[in-house]
N, C-alpha and C positions, 0 to 999 in steps of 0.2 A: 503462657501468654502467646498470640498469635503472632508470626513477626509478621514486619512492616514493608509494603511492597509500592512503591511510588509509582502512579501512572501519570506520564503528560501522553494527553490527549487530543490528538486532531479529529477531523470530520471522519463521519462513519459508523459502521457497525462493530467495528475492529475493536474500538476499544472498550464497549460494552462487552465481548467475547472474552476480552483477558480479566476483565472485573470478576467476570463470573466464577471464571476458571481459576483465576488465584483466591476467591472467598471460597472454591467449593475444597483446596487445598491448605484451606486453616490462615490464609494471610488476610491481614488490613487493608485496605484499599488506601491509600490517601492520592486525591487524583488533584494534578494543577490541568486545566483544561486552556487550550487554545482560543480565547476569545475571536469569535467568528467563525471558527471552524467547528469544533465539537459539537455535538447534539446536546440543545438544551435538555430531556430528560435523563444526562448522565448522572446528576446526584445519586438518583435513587439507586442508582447499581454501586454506589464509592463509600467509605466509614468520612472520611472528609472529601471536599470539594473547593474548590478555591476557582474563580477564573483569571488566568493571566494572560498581557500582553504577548504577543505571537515573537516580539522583537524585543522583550524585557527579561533576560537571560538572569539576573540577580533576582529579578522575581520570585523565579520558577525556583531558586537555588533556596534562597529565603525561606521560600515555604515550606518546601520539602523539608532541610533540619532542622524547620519548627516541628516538626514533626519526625524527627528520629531517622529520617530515611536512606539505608546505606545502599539500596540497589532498586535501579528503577528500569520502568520498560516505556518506550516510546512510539506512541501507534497512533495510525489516522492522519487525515490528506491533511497537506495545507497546501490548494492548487498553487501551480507557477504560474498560472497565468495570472492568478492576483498580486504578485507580484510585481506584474508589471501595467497595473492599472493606474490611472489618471491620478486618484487619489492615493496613490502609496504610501506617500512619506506622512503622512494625516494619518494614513489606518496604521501603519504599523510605525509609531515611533519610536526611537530605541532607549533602551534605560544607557546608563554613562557606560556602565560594562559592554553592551552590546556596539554602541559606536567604539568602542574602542577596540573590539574584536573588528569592526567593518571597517576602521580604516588603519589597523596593521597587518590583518588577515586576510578576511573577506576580501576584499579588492583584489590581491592576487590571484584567486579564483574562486567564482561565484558558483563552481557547479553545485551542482544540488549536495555530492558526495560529499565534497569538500567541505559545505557547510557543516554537515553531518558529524563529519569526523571532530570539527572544531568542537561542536557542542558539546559532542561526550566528550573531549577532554578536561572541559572547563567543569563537566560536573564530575568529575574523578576529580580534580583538584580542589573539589570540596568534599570530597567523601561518600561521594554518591556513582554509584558503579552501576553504568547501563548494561541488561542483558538480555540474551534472545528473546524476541520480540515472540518468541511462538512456545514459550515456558511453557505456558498454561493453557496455549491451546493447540497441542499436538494432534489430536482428532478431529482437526480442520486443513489439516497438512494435505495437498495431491498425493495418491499413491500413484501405482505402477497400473497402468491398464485402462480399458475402458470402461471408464468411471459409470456410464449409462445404460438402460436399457436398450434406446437407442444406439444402433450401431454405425459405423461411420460406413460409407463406403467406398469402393477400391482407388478412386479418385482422389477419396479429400485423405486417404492414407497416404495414398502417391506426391498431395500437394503436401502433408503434415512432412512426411522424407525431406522435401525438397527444400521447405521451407525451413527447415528446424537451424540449420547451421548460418545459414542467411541470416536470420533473425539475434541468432546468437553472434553474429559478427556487427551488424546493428548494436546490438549492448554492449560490447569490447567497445566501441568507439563513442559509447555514452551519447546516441543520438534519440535512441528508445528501448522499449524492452517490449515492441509489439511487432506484427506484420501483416498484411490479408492477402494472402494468397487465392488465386480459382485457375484452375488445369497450368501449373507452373510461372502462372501472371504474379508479379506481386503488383498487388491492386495499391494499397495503402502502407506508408511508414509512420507510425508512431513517435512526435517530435514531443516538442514545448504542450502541445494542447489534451496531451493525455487520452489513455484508451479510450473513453466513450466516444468524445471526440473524432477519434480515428475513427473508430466505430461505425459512427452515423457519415462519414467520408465515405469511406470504404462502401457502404449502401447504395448514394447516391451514386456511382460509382460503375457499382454494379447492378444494374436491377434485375439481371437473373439471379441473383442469388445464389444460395448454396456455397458459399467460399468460407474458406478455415481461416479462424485463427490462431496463430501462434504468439504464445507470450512466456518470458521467459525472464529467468532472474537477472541481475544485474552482473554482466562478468564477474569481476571482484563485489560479490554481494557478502552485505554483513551482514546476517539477521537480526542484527541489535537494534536495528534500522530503515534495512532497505529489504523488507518482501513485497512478493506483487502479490496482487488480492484479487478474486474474483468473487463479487459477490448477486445480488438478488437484480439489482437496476444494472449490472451489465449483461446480464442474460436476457433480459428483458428490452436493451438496447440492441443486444446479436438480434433479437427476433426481431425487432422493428428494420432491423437493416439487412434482414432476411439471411443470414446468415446461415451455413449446415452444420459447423465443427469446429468444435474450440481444442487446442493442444496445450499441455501446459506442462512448467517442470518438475519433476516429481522433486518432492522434500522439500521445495525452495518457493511453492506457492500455495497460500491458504487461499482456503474454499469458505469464503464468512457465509456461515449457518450453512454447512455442509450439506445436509438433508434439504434444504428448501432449494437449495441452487441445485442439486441435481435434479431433485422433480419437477423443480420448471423446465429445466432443459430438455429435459423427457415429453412437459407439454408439448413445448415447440417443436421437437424433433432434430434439436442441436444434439449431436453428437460431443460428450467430452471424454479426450483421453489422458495419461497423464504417462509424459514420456521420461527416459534417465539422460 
């Protein structure tokens, strides 16, 4: 019998990539999907589907050991910025468990990590064990080197130097996990409003173009949880914001549809490399 591998799902490609990869290693899929986040054609990649509230933690818990499930993976955005929209307390209402976490826990600190941590606990106290978010898809993982045919040049190597420890100081202090660098400028920091965001900043910005970016994991990152992704619409956003060279850290960042993100980048003539 195949075992059972639980996916909660937010928005993305990410978590159709693990559906894949754990059905092509003999597991079940049974997936609680993020209402408002996940991609409505995820059924067809899952053995069950179920959609639940973003802020209904017994939901997610309920469904799952209706369904047997002792180890699960959790992938896909749920932006911050929506979080902090007009209609919040509407879109995400919480079940009694969840208010109960936000006003013994949560309040104390709302970072993102923090939340994170609370959830896996709450589902390990049900019998449900989160684990690396990149099980099943290791051949999306950055390697070592320059990932492209295009090649970066002596510049955006010299900004990629310059930039790499800056940025990783930037993520120890939990402010982002991005940067845009051009001839040792940092152009753009990566907050609350997420890469693309910065992204298309950083463009206006610049309009000569050709500036790297650097993006890098989460200081204490857990990959239970927290990787950073690069995938088809951010290479697609570097080119619109005219970007040269993307940097990134090796082991600690997937590449969603490896193959297709490198040959656009090669359209464009974004350099990617993948640093240690």
């Amino acid at each position: 019998m195949p075992q059972v591998l639980g996916l909660i799902a937010g928005e993305g490609i990410f978590p159709h990539l693990v559906a894949r990869g754990a059905k092509r290693a003999g597991q079940r899929v049974v997936c609680a999907a993020l209402s408002g986040s996940a991609w409505d054609d995820l059924p067809s990649e899952v053995d069950e589907f179920k959609w639940v509230g973003t802020a209904r933690l017994n939901q997610w818990i309920r469904y799952l050991k209706k369904h047997r499930v002792t180890e699960a993976i959790m992938v896909g955005r749920v932006l911050k910025t929506r979080m902090y929209s007009r209609w919040r307390y509407l879109r995400y209402i919480p079940d009694l468990r969840t208010a109960r976490l936000w006003l013994t826990e949560v309040r104390k600190d709302r970072r993102p990590r923090a939340m994170l941590n609370l959830i896996a606990r709450e589902l390990a106290s049900e019998g449900i064990t989160l684990i690396d978010s990149t099980k099943y898809t290791q051949d999306q993982l950055v390697s070592a080197g320059v990932l492209t045919q295009r090649q970066p040049t002596a510049a955006q190597m010299q900004d990629a130097n310059f930039g790499w420890m800056l940025c990783r100081r930037v993520s120890e202090m939990d402010i982002g996990q991005a940067i845009a660098v051009l001839a040792k400028d940092v152009i753009a920091v990566e907050a609350l409003e997420g890469t693309n965001a910065m992204i298309q900043r950083a463009g206006e910005l610049c309009k000569a173009g050709g500036w790297t970016l650097i993006k890098v994991a989460n200081a204490e990152q857990d990959m239970r949880m927290d990787v950073p992704t690069i995938g088809v619409t951010t290479i697609e956003k570097l080119a619109e914001a005219r970007a040269g060279c993307i940097v990134l850290q090796v082991g600690k960042t997937v590449l969603l549809e490896r193959e297709k993100v490198l040959k656009l980048a090669d359209k464009h003539g974004i350099a990617v490399i993948g640093l240690e």
